[in-house]
C-alpha positions as CSV (number, residue, x, y, z in Angstrom):
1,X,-168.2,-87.8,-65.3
2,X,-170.5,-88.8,-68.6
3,X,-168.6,-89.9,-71.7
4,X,-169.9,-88.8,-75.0
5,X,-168.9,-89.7,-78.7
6,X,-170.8,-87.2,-81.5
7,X,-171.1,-89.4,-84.2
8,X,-172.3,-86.4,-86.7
9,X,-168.5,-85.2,-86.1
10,X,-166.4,-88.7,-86.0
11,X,-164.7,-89.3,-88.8
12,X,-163.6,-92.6,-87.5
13,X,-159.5,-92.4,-86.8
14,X,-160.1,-94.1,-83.8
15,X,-157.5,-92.5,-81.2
16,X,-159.9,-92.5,-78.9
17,X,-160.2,-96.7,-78.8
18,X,-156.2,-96.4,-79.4
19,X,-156.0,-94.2,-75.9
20,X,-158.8,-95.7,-73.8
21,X,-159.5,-99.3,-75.5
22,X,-161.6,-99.8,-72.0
23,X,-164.0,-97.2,-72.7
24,X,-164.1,-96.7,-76.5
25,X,-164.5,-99.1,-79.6
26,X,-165.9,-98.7,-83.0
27,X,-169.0,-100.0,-84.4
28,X,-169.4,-101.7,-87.7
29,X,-169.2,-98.4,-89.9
30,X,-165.6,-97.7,-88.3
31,X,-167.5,-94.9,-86.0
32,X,-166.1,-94.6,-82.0
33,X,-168.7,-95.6,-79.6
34,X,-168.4,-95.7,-75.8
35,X,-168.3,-99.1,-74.5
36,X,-171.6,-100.1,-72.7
37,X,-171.6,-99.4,-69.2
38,X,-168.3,-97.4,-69.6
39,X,-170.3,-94.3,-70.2
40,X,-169.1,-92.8,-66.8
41,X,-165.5,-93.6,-68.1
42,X,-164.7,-96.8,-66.4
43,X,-162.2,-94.8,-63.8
44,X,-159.6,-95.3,-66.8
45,X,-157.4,-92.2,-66.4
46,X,-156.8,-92.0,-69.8
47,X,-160.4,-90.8,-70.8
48,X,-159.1,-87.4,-71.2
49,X,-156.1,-88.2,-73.1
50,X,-158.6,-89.4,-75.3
51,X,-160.6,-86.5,-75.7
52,X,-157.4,-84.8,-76.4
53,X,-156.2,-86.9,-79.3
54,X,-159.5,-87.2,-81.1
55,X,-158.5,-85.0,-84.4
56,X,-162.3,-83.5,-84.8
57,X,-163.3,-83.1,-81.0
58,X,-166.0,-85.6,-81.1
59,X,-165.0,-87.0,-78.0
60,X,-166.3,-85.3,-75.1
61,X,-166.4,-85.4,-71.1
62,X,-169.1,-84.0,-68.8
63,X,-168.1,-83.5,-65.6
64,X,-171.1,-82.6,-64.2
């Protein structure tokens, strides 16, 4: 599993660091990141809950 944040679509509401605060922060401009080294998602199950709540879909998983 990769772990991706599109910064050209975050708007910065931060559900995702809400949902999965192990995997997901935001940097100084209030933009979600992925943690370093949590960019296979940590085994925190609640990576995809965190896709789901982001409101503009930048949040995404690879599973490949």
């Amino acid at each position: 599993m990769r772990v991706h944040v599109d910064k050209d679509r975050c708007v910065g509401a931060g559900m995702c660091a809400l949902t999965a605060p192990s995997v997901f922060t935001q940097d100084d401009d209030g933009l979600s990141e992925v943690l370093p080294g949590r960019e296979d998602g940590g085994g925190d199950p609640l990576v995809r809950d965190a896709v789901r709540a982001c409101p503009v879909e930048a949040v995404t998983v690879d599973e490949s």
